[in-house]
Every structure is written in C-alpha cells, then in structure tokens.
C-alpha positions as CSV (number, residue, x, y, z in Angstrom):
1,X,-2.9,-11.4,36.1
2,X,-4.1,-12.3,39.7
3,X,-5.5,-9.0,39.9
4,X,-8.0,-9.8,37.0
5,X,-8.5,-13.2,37.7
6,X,-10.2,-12.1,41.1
7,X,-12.0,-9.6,39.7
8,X,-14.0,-12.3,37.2
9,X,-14.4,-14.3,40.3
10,X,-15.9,-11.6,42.2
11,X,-18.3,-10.9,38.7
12,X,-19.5,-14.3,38.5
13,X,-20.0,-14.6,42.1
14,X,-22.6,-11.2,42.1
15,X,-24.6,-12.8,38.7
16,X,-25.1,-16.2,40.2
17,X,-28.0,-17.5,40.6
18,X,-28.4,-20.4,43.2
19,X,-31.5,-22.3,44.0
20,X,-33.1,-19.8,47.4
21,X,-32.4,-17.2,44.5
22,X,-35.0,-18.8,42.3
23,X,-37.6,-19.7,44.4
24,X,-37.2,-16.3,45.4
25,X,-38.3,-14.7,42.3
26,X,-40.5,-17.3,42.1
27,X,-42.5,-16.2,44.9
28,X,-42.3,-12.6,44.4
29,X,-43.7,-13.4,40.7
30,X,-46.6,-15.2,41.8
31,X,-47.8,-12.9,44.5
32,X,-47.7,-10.5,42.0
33,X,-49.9,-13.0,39.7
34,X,-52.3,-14.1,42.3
35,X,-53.1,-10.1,43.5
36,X,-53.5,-9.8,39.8
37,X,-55.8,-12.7,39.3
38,X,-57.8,-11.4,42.7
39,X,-58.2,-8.0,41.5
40,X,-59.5,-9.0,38.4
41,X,-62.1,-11.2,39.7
42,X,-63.4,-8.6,42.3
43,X,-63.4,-5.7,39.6
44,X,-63.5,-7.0,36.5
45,X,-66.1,-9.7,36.4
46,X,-69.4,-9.3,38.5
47,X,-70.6,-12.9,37.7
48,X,-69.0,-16.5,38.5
49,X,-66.2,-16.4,36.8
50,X,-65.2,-13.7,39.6
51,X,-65.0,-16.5,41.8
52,X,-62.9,-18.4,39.8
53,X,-60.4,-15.7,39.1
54,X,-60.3,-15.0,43.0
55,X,-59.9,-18.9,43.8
56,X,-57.2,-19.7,41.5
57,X,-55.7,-16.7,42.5
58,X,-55.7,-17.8,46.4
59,X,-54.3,-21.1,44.6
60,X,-51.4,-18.8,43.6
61,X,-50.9,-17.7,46.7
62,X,-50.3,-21.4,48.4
63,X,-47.9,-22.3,46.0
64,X,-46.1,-18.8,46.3
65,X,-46.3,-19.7,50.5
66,X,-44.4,-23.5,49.2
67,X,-42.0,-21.9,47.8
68,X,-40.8,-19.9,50.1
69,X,-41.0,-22.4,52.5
70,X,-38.5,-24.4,50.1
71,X,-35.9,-21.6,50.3
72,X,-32.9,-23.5,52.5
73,X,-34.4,-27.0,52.0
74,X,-33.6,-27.6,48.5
C-alpha cells in the first residue's frame, strides 16, 4: 500500500503546476503572439495599420519581459 501511495505522490508532484510554471507559459505564449503580431504588420499590411500590428506587438513583448521578471517573486 505504501508502494502505491508514493507512486500517486510522485504523479501529482510531475503534473503540478505552481505559479513560475505559469508565468512561464505565459511568456513563451506571448512571444510567440507578439512575433506573430510583428510579422503580420511588416508582411501583411503595407499601410498604417502595419504600424499598429508591429506596436502592439512590441507591447507584447514588455509584458512577456514582466512576466518573466515575476517568475520567483510571486
């Protein structure tokens, strides 16, 4: 019975999620976002609204840069 007991402790410990986990993801995701947002304002649209996708997409990229500078504060 101990035997299986550890083993769910050692499952749960491997799926968990804690907060550096999350912010993370969450940094990955929006660098991924704001490379997204870039690219499709310098390819995609020739006008102003290029500039708009390439600023909020630098906006991404500061608020990816906060979160990783959360990661072992919160």
């Amino acid at each position: 019975m101990l035997a299986n007991k550890d083993a769910l402790k050692n499952k749960n410990l491997i799926m968990a999620m804690n907060k550096n986990t999350v912010l993370a993801w969450a940094t990955w995701i929006m660098i991924f976002v704001g490379l997204a947002l870039i690219a499709l304002g310098a390819f995609r649209y020739d006008d102003v609204a290029g500039w708009g996708f390439a600023a909020v997409g630098i906006g991404f990229f500061a608020n990816a840069w906060v979160f990783n500078a959360l990661k072992g504060r919160v």
